[in-house]
C-alpha positions, 0 to 999 in steps of 0.5 A, spaced: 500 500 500 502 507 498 502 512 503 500 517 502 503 522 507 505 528 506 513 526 504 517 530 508 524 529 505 525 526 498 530 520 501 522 518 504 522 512 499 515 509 500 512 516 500 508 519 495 511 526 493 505 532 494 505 534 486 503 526 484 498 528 487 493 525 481 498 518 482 501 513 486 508 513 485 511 513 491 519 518 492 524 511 491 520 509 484 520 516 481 528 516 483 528 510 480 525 512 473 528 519 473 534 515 473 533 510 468 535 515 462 531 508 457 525 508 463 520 509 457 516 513 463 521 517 464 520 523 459 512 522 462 513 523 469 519 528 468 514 532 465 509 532 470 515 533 476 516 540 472 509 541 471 506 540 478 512 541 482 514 548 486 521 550 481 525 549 488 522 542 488 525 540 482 532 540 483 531 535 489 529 530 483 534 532 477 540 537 475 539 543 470 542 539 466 537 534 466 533 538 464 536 542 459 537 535 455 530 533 456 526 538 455 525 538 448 522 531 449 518 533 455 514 540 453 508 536 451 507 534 457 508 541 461 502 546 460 502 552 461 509 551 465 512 551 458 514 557 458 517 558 465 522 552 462 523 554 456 526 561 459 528 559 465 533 553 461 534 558 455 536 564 460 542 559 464 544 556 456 545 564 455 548 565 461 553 559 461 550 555 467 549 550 462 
């Protein structure tokens, strides 16, 4: 059974993250997949990591390189979110954080 307790740290395994709140997937299987750069939920779940989580969030789950290299892949799956990545990914590619 999920636990579906508020996930404190994103090491607590078995809980699930607030921003899957639509999903049963619990802190250890996301890491996982993120991980798992052939996972083919990878590219899925990465979009909904960045759609639904605060953007201070994300970099407990991925680098920004992570996120520069799959965002092509990955904008379907962002809604209204696309811009904000777009720009902010764009904006430390011109910088040279990337």
């Amino acid at each position: 059974m999920v636990r579906r307790a508020a996930l404190t740290r994103p090491s607590d395994d078995d809980a699930v993250p607030p921003f899957f709140w639509d999903r049963n997937v619990t802190a250890g299987e996301l890491r996982s997949v993120l991980a798992d750069r052939e996972h083919p939920d990878r590219l899925r779940l990465l979009g909904t990591l960045l759609r639904e989580a605060r953007p201070g969030q994300v970099w407990d789950w991925v680098t920004p390189a992570d996120v520069a290299e799959a965002l092509p892949q990955v904008k379907p799956f962002l809604g209204r979110r696309r811009a904000f990545w777009e720009w902010l990914i764009d904006g430390w590619s011109q910088l040279g954080l990337l």
